[in-house]
C-alpha positions in Angstrom: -105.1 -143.8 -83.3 -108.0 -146.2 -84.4 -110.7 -143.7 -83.2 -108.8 -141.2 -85.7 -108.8 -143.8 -88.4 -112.3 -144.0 -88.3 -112.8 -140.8 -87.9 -110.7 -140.0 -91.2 -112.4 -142.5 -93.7 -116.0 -141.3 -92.6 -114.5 -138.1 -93.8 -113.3 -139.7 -97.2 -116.8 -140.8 -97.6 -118.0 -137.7 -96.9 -115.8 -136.0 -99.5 -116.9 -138.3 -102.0 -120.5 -137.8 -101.6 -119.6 -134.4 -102.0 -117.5 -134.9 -105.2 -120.4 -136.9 -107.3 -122.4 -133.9 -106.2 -119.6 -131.8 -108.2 -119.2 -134.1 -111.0 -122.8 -133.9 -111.6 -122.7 -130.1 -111.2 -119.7 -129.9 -113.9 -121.9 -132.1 -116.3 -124.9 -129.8 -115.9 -123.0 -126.9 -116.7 -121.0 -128.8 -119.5 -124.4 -129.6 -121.2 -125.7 -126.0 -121.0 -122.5 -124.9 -122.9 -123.2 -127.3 -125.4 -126.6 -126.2 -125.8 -125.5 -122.6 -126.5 -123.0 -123.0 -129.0 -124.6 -121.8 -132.1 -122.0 -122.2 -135.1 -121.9 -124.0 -138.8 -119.4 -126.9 -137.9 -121.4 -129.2 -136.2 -120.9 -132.2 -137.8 -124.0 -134.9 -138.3 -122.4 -137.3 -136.3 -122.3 -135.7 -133.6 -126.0 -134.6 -134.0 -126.8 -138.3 -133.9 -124.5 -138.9 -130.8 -126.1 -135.9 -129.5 -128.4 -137.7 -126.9 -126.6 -140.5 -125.8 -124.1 -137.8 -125.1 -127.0 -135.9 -123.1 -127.4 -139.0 -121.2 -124.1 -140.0 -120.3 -123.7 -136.3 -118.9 -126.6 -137.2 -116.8 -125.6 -140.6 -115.2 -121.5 -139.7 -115.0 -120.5 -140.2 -111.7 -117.1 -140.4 -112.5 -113.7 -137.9 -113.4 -112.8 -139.9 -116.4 -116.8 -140.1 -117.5 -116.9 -136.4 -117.2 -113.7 -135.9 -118.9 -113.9 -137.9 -121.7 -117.6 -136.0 -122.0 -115.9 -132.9 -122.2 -113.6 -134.2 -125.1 -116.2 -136.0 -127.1 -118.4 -133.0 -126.5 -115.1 -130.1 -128.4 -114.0 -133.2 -130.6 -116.9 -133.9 -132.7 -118.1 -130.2 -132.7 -114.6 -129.2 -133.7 -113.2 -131.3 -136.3 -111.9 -129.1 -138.0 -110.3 -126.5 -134.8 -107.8 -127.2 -133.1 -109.5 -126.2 -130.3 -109.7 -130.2 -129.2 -106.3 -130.2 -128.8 -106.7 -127.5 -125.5 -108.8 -130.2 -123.3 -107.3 -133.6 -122.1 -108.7 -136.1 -119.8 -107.8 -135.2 -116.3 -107.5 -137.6 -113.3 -108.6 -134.6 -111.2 -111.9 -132.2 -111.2 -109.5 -129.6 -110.1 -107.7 -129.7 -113.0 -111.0 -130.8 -115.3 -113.0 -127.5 -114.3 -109.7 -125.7 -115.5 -110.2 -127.5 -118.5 -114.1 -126.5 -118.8 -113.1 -122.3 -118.2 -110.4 -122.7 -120.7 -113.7 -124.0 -123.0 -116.0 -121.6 -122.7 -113.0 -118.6 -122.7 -112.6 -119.5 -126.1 -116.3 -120.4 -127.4 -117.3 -117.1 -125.9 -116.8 -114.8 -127.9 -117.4 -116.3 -131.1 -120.1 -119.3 -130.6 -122.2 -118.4 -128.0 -124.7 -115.6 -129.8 -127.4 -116.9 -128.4 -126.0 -115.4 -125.2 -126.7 -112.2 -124.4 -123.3 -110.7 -122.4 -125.8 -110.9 -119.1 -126.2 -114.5 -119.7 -122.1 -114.7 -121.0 -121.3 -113.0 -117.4 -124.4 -115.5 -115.2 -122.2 -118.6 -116.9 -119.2 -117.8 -115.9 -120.3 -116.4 -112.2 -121.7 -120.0 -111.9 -118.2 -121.6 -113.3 -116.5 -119.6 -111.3 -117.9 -120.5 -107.9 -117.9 -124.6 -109.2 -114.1 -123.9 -109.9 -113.7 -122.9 -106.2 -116.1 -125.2 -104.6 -114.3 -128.3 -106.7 -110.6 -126.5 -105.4 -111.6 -126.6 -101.7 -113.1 -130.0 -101.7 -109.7 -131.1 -103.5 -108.0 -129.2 -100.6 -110.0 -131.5 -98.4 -109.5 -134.9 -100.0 -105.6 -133.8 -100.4 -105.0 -133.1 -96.9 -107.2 -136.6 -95.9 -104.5 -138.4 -98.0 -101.9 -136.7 -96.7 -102.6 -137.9 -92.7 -103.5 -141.7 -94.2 -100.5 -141.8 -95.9 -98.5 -140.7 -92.9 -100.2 -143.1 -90.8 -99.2 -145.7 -93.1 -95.4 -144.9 -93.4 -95.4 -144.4 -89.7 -96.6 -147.3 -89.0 -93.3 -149.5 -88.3 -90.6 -146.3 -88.7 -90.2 -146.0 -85.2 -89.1 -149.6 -84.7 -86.8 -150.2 -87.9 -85.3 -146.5 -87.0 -84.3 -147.7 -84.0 -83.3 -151.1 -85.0 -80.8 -149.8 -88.0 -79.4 -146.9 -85.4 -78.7 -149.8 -83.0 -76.7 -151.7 -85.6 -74.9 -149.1 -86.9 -73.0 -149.1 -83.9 -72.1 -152.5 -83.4 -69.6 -152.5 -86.4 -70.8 -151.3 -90.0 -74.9 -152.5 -89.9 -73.8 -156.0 -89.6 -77.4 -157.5 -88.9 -78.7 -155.3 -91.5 -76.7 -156.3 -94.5 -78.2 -158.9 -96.6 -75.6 -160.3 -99.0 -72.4 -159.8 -100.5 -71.1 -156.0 -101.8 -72.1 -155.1 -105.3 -69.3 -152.2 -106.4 -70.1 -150.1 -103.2 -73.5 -151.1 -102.2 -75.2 -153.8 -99.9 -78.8 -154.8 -100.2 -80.1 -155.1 -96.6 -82.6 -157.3 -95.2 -84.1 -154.8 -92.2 -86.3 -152.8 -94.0 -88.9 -149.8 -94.1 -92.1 -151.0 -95.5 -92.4 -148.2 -97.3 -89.1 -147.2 -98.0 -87.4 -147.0 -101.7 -84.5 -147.5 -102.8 -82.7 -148.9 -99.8 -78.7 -149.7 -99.3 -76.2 -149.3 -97.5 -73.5 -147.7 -99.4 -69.8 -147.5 -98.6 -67.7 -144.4 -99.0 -63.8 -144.0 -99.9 -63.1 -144.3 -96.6 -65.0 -147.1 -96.1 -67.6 -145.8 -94.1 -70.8 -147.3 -93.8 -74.3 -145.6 -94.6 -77.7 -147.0 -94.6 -79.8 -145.0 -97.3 -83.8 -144.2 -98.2 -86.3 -142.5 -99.3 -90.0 -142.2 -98.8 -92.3 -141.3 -101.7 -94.1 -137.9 -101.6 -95.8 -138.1 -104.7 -94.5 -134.9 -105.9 -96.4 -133.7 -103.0 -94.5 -130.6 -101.0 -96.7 -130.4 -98.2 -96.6 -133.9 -97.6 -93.4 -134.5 -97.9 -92.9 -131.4 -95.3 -95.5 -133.1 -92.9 -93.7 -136.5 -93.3 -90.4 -135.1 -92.3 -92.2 -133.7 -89.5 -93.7 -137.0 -87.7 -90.4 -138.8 -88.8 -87.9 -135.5 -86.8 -90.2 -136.3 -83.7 -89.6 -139.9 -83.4 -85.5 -139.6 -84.2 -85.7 -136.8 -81.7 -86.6 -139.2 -79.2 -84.7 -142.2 -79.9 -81.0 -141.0 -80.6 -78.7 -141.4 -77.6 -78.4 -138.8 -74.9 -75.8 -136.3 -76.0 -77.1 -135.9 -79.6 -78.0 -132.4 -80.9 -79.9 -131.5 -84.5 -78.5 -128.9 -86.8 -79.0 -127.9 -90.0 -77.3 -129.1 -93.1 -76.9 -127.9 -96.2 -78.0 -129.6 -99.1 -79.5 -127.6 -102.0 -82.0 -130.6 -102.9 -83.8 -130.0 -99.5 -86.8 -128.1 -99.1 -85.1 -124.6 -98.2 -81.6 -126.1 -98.8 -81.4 -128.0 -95.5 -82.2 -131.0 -94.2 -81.6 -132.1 -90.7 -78.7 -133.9 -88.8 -78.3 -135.4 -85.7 -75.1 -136.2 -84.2 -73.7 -136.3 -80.8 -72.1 -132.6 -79.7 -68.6 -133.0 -78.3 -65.5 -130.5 -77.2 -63.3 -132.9 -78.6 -64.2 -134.5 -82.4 -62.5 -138.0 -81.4 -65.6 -138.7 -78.8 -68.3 -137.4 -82.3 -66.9 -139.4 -84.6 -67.3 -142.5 -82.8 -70.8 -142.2 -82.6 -73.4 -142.7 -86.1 -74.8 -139.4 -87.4 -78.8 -139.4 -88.7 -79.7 -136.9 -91.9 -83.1 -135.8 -92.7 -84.2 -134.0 -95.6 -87.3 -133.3 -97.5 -86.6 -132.8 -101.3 -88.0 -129.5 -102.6 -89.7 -131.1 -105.6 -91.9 -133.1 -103.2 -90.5 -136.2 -105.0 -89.8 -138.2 -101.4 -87.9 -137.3 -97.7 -84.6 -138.9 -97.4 -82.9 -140.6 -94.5 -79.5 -141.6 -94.1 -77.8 -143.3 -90.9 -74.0 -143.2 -90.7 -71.8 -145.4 -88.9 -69.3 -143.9 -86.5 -66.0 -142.7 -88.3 -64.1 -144.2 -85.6 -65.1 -148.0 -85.1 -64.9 -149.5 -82.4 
């Protein structure tokens, strides 16, 4: 595991000498759009500006820098359009370069003259294959993430999985509660470090349930992944006996998520066992676990 942590932030490096490469590329191709716009609203202000701006394009090294370049750049030519209002600052190049195409889309056709259509079609060939370049490195960096973030949140699941499971069957998570009931939910005190959001919450029946959720950053393929490293570990620390099945749940990714409870002819000998439910939300928004106490204490 450390080897593959090393291996995985010599790869983030790596894709972020790769991205300044980019963000210098997007620059260069943001100042030759500037310097083909030929129309009557150019403002004097922004001919004064004008090589400051040229500079800043030069030295950015940054998605903000090139960002806010881009707006300063349709802002001050456009005072009067509303074409300022298409472009906002992006936290992503991704999304940026989207930003750039939508740009010269609409300048195109009416403020580039000096452009022959050969030259029209060379720019956006070249804009093109940046857009595509910029999307696969995202895919990269995005995926990197992905594995350092699982990493982290797997870091002590296994252990506090195994700890709450225990304790749910010893009589309603009695070393997990931390302080009195608040209307029908305990704080608890045994804790996922990255977990949000977590209680026990009892039921009408009184029936005990230890909840969470893990943050996905509206991300579906990580939350996906996630549920993926967390099935493999409950898959190999419930009791002997216990089966996974699908449940229904129309929040889930596919409307299912994933229980585990303990298969039986007779439902007296399930329901004194816990039950676990897994689910990845289909907005990306988190996974969600929930540990039940047996039906039938003991």
């Amino acid at each position: 595991m450390k080897n593959l942590f090393l291996v995985l932030l010599v790869s983030l490096f790596v894709f972020a000498g790769n991205a300044q490469g980019l963000i210098q590329e997007y620059a260069g191709m943001l100042q030759e759009l500037e310097s083909k716009v030929s129309n009557k609203e150019f403002v004097k202000v922004w001919k004064k500006q004008k090589k400051t701006w040229e500079s800043n394009c030069k030295n950015a090294t940054t998605v903000k820098q090139v960002s806010e370049l881009t707006v300063e750049f349709i802002s001050k030519v456009y005072e009067v359009k509303m074409l300022k209002a298409m472009i906002v600052t992006a936290e992503k190049l991704s999304d940026q370069s989207m930003a750039l195409s939508n740009v010269y889309n609409i300048l195109k056709d009416t403020d580039l003259d000096k452009w022959s259509d050969n030259e029209k079609q060379t720019f956006r060939t070249k804009l093109d294959g940046l857009i595509a370049k910029i999307g696969e490195q995202q895919k990269k960096q995005d995926a990197s993430e992905r594995v350092l973030l699982i990493k982290s949140v797997m870091e002590d699941f296994d252990s506090v999985f195994q700890a709450i499971l225990n304790d749910s069957k010893k009589g309603s998570f009695a070393n997990t509660i931390d302080g009195a009931k608040q209307g029908s939910v305990f704080g608890v005190k045994v804790k996922f470090k990255a977990g949000k959001g977590q209680q026990i919450f009892v039921d009408g029946d009184n029936i005990y349930e230890f909840q969470v959720e893990f943050n996905t950053n509206n991300d579906a393929l990580l939350a996906s992944a996630l549920q993926e490293s967390m099935l493999k570990v409950i898959q190999e620390r419930v009791p002997e006996g216990f089966a996974k099945s699908n449940k229904y749940d129309k929040s889930f990714v596919k409307n299912e998520g994933y229980r585990f409870e303990f298969k039986a002819e007779k439902f007296a000998y399930t329901a004194k066992q816990p039950s676990v439910l897994i689910g990845a939300k289909k907005d990306g928004s988190s996974v969600v676990l929930k540990i039940t106490e047996p039906v039938f204490k003991r």
